[in-house]
GUDREN-81053 format. One record per residue (C-alpha): residue number from 1; residue in three letters; x, y, z. Coordinates in pm, 1 decimal. Example, Ala and Ser with C-alpha at 12.3 -4.5 7.8 and 13.67 -1.06 7.14 Angstrom:
GUDREN-81053
num,residu,xx,yy,zz
1,ALA,1230.0,-450.0,780.0
2,SER,1367.0,-106.0,714.0
END
This chain:
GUDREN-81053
num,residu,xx,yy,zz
1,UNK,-429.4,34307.5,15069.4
2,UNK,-763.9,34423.5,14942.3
3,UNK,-1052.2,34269.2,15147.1
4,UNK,-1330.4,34275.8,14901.0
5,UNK,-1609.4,34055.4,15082.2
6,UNK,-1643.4,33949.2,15410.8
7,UNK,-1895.9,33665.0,15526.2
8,UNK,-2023.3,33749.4,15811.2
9,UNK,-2004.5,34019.4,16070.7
10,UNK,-2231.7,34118.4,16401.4
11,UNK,-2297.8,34465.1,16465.7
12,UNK,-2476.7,34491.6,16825.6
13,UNK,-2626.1,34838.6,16934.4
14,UNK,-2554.8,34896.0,17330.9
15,UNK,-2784.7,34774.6,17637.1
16,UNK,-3010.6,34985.8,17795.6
17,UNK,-2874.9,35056.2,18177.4
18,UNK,-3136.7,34917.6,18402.7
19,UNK,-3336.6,35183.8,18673.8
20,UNK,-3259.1,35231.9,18985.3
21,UNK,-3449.5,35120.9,19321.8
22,UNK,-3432.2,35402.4,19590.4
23,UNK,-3625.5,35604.7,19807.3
24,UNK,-3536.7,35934.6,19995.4
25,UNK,-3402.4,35941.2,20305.0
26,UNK,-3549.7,36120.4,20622.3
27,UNK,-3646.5,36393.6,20604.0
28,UNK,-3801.7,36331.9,20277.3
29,UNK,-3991.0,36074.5,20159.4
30,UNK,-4060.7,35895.7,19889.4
31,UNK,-3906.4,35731.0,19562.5
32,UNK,-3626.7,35846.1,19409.3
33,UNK,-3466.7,35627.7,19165.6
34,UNK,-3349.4,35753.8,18831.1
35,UNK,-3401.2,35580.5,18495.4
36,UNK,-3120.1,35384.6,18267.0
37,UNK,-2911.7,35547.5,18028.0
38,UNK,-3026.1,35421.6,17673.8
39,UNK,-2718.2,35212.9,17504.4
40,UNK,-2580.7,35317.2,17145.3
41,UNK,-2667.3,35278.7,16858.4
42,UNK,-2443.3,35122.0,16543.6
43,UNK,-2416.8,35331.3,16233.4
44,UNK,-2260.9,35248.8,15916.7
45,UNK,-2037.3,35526.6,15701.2
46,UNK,-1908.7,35528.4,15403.5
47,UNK,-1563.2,35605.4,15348.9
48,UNK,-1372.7,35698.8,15014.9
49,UNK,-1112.3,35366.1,15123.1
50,UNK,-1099.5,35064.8,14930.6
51,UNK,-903.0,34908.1,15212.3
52,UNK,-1134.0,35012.3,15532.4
53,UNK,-1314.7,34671.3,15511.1
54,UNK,-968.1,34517.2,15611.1
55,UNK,-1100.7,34600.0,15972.0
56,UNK,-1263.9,34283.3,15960.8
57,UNK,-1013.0,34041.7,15873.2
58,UNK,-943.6,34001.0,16281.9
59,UNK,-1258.7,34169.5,16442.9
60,UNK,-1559.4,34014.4,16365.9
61,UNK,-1785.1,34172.5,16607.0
62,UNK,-1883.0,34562.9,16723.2
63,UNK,-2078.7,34652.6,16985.3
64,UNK,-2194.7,35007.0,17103.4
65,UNK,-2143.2,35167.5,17448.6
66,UNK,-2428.9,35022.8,17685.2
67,UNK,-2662.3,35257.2,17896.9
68,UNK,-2559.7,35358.8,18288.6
69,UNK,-2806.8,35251.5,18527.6
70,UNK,-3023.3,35456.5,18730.5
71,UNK,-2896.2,35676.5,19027.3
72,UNK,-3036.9,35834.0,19332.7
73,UNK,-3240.1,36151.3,19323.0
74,UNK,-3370.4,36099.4,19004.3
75,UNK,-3036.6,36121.6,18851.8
76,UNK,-3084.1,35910.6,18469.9
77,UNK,-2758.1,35706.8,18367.7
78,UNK,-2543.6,35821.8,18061.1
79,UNK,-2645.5,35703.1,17740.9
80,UNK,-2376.0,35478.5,17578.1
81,UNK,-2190.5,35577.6,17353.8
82,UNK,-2277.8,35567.5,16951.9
83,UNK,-2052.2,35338.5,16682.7
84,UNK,-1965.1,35436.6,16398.6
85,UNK,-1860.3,35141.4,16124.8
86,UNK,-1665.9,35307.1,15808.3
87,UNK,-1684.2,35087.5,15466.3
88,UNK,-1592.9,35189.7,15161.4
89,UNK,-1806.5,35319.4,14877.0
90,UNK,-1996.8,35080.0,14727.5
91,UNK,-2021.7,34802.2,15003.6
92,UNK,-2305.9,34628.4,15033.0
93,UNK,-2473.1,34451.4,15393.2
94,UNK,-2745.2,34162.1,15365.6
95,UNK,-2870.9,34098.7,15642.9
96,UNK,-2834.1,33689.1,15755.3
97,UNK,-3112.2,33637.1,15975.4
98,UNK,-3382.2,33788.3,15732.7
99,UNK,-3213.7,33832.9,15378.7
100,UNK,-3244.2,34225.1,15350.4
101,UNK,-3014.7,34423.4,15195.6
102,UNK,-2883.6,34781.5,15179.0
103,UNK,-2604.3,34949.8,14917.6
104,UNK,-2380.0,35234.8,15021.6
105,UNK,-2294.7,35376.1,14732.9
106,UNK,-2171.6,35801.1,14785.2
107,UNK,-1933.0,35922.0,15009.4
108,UNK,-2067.2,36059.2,15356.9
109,UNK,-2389.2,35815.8,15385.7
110,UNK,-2473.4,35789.2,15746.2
111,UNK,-2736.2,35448.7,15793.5
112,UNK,-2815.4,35356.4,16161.9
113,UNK,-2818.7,34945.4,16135.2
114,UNK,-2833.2,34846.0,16490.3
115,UNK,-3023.7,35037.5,16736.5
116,UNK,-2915.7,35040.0,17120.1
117,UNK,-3167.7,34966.3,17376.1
118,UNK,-3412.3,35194.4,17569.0
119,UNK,-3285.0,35259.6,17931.8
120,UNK,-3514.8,35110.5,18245.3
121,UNK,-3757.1,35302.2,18441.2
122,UNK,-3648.9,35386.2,18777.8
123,UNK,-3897.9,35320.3,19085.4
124,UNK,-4025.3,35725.4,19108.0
125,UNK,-4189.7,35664.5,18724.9
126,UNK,-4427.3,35403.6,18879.8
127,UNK,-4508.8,35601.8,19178.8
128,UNK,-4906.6,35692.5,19221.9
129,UNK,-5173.5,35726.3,19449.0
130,UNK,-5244.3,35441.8,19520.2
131,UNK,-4865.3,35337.4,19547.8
132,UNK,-4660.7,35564.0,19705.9
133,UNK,-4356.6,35337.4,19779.7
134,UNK,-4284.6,35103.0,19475.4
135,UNK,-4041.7,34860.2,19468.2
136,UNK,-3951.3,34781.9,19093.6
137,UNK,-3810.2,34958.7,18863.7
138,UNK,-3736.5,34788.1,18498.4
139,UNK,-3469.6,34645.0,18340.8
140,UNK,-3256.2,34781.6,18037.8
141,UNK,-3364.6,34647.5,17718.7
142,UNK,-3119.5,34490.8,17516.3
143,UNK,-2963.5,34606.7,17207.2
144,UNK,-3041.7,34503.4,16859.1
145,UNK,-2801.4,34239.6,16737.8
146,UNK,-2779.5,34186.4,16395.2
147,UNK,-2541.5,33942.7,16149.8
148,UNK,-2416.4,34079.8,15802.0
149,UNK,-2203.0,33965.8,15492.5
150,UNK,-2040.8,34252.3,15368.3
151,UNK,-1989.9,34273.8,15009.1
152,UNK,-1770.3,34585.6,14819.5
153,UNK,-1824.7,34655.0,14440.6
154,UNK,-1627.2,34896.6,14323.2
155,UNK,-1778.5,35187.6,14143.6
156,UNK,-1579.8,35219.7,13870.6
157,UNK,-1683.0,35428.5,13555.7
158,UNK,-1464.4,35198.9,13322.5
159,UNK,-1351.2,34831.1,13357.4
160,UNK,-1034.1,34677.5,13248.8
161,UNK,-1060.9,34335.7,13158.7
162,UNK,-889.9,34090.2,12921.0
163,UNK,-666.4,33736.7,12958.0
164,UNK,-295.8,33768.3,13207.4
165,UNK,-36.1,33953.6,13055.5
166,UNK,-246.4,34161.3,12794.1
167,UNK,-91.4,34496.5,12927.3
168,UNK,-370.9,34626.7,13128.9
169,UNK,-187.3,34721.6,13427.2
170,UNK,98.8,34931.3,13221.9
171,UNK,-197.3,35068.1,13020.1
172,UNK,-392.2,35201.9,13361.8
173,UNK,-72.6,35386.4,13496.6
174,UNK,11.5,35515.0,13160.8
175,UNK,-359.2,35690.2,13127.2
176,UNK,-385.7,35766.6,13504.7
177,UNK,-175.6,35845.8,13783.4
178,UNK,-185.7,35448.3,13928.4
179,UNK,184.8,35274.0,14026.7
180,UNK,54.1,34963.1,13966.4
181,UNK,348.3,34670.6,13951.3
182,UNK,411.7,34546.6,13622.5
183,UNK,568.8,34214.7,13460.7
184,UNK,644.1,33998.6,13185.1
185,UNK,428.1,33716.7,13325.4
186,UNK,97.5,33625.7,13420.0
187,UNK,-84.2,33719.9,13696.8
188,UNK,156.6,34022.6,13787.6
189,UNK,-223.3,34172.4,13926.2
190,UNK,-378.4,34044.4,14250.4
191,UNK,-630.6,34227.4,14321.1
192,UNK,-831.9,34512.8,14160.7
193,UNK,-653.5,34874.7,14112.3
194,UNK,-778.6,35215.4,14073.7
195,UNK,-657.7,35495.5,13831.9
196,UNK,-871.7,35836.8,13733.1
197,UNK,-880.7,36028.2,13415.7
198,UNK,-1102.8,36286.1,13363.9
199,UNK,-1244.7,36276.2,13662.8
200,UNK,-1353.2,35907.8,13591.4
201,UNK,-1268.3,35602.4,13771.3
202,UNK,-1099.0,35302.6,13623.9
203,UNK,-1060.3,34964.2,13785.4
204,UNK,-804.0,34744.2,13638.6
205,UNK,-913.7,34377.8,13687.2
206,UNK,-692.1,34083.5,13781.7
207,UNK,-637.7,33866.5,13468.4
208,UNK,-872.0,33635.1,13334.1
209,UNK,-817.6,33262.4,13178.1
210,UNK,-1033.4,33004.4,13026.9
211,UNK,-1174.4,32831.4,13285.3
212,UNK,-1224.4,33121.3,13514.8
213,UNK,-1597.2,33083.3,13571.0
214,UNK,-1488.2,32710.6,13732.3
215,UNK,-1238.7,32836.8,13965.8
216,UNK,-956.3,32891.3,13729.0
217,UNK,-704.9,33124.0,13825.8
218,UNK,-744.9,33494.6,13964.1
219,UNK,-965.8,33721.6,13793.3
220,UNK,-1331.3,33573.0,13876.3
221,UNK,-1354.9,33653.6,14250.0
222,UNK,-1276.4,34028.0,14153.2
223,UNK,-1524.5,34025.5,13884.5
224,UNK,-1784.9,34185.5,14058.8
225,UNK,-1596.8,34493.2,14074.0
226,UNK,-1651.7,34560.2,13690.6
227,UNK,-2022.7,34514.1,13737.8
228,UNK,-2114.8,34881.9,13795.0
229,UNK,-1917.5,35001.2,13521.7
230,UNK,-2054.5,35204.5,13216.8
231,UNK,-1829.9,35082.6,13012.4
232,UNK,-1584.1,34740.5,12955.5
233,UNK,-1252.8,34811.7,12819.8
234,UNK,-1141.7,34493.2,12671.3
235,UNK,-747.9,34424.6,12642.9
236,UNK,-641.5,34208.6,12380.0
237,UNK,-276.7,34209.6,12290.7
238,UNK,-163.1,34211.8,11966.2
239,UNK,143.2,33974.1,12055.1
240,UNK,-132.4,33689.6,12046.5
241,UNK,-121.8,33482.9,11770.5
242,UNK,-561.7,33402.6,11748.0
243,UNK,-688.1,33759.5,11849.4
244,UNK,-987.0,33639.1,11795.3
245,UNK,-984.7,33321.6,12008.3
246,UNK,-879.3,33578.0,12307.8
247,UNK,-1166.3,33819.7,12275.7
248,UNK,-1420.6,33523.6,12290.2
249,UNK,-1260.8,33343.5,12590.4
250,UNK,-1318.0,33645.7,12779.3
251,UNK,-1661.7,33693.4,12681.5
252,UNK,-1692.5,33303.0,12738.1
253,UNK,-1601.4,33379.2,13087.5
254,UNK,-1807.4,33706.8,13132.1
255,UNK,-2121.5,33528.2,13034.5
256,UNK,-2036.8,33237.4,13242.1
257,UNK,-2060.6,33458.5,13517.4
258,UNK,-2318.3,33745.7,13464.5
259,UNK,-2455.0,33786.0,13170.9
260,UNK,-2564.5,34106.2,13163.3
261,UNK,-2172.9,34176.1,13166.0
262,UNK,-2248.6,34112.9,12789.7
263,UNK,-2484.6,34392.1,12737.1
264,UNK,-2242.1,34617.6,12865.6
265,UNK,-2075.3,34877.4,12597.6
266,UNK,-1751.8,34740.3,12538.6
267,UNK,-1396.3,34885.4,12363.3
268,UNK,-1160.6,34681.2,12239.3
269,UNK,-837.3,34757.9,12309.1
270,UNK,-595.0,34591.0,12085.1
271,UNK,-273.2,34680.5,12291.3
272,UNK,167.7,34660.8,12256.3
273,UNK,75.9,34731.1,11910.9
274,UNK,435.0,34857.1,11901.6
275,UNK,529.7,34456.5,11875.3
276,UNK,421.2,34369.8,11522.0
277,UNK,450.3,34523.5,11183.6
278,UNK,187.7,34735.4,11024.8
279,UNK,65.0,34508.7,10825.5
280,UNK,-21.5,34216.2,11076.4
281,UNK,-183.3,34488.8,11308.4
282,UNK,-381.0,34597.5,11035.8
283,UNK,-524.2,34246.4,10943.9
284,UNK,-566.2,34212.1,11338.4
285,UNK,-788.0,34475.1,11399.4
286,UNK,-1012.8,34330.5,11074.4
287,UNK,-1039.0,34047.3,11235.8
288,UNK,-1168.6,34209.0,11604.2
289,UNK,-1404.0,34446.2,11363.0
290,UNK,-1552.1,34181.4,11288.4
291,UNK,-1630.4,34064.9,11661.6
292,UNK,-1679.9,34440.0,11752.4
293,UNK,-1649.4,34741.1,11556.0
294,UNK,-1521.3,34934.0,11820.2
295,UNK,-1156.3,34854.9,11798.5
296,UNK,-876.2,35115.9,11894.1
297,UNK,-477.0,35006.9,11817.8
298,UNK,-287.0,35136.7,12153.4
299,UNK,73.8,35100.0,12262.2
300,UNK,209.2,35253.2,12550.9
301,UNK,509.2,35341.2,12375.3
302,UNK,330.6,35555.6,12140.1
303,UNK,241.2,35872.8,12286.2
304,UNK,-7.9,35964.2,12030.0
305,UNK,-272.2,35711.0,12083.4
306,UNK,-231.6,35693.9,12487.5
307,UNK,-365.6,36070.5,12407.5
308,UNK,-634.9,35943.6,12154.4
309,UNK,-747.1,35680.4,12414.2
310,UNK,-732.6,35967.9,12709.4
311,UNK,-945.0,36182.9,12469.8
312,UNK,-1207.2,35934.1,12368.4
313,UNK,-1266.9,35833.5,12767.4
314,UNK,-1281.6,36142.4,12917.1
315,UNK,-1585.3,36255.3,12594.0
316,UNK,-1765.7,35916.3,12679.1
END
């Protein structure tokens, strides 16, 4: 199961070891305590893994390696060890406490988010003149502790959208490389999938339904993974009997939720036109022209325009 967004998370960097109290023994003399390790730090990494943020569904909390205290001889504790947190590509972390945000968004980024805390002074740093035997030495200082909600978008090139059942799952495997399950009934999609062609990613988004933008059905929560893309490909099968009535309860929906969604460039994609005659598909695609003029007939039965449609992405 895809774990898209997460509410809140704590990423802690390691304590600082605290220094040591010591002084020589005979013959020598003198101080001789070493200073505290300084504790890890907490980086962030993106991943190419739409699934890594499924590490959080039972772990809420990371912490880094704390410092080593102080030893005799002036011997400095270990530093704890470092963190690293991978996330997929395009997750974003706000920060709770003081409403900050950052976006990962290429593979290989490398953000420290929670430092670890500097390591004590032992009792030979505050030796001097004027005190040759000191006592103290300080305490580690704690590690930064910090709260997130974690939030992935996918970066997608093109986004399939478009009402249950309108064939955009059979249509992403047919122009990529995807296995996505298929069925003869709504909702057969869950949760966003990914297919490439060209070189360019496609997400294929759970099914939409009037009502969507209100809590209706599936498709909303996952809408934020079409927000990136360049381009919408809007489904809308030719099995329907008002075309027209399905195109604008999707864009009902999209607006309802973002609309810039609506300035996005958009293809309609009248699909299983393999299911009515020519002349009803013909008077079908009038009738989207005249919602959108960019309208292209596809069946994935029909060889010839699963090419066309391969074609016309992979020039965009």
């Amino acid at each position: 199961m895809l774990v898209d967004e997460v509410e809140e998370i704590i990423l802690k960097g390691g304590n600082g070891g605290n220094g040591r109290v010591s002084f020589c023994r005979p013959p020598q003399r003198g101080p001789d305590g070493g200073n505290g390790g300084n504790g890890g730090d907490v980086y962030v990494v993106t991943i190419d893994d739409i699934m890594a943020l499924g590490q959080f569904a039972g772990k809420k909390e990371f912490v880094a390696g704390s410092g080593n205290p102080g030893d005799r001889n002036r011997k400095s504790g270990h530093s704890g060890e470092d963190i690293e947190i991978r996330v997929p590509v395009g997750t974003s972390f706000v920060d709770l406490d003081f409403g900050r945000s950052f976006e990962l968004n290429h593979i290989g980024a490398r953000i420290l988010v929670s430092k670890g805390g500097k390591g004590g002074r032992g009792n030979y740093e505050f030796r001097s003149s004027t005190n040759t035997t000191p006592k103290t030495a300080e305490l580690g200082e704690k590690g930064q502790k910090k709260r997130f909600k974690v939030v992935l978008r996918l970066l997608a090139d093109y986004g399939l959208i478009g009402l249950p059942n309108a064939g955009k799952s059979s249509l992403l495997n047919e122009l990529t490389r995807a296995n996505v399950k298929t069925a003869a009934y709504a909702f057969t999609t869950l949760e966003p999938n990914l297919g490439v062609v060209g070189g360019k990613v496609i997400a294929d988004n759970p099914g939409l339904i009037k009502g969507a933008s209100k809590g209706r059905g599936l498709g909303i929560k996952f809408l934020k993974h079409i927000e990136k893309a360049t381009l919408l490909l809007h489904c809308v099968s030719a099995e329907s009997e008002d075309v027209v009535n399905d195109y604008g309860t999707i864009r009902e929906e999209l607006n309802n939720y973002n609309p810039a969604l609506l300035e996005k460039r958009e293809i309609v994609l009248l699909t299983k036109t393999d299911v009515v005659s020519d002349k009803e598909l013909q008077k079908k695609i009038a009738m989207l022209k005249k919602q959108n003029r960019s309208v292209f007939p596809v069946s994935i039965l029909d060889q010839e325009s699963i090419d066309g449609l391969k074609k016309l992405l992979i020039e965009e």
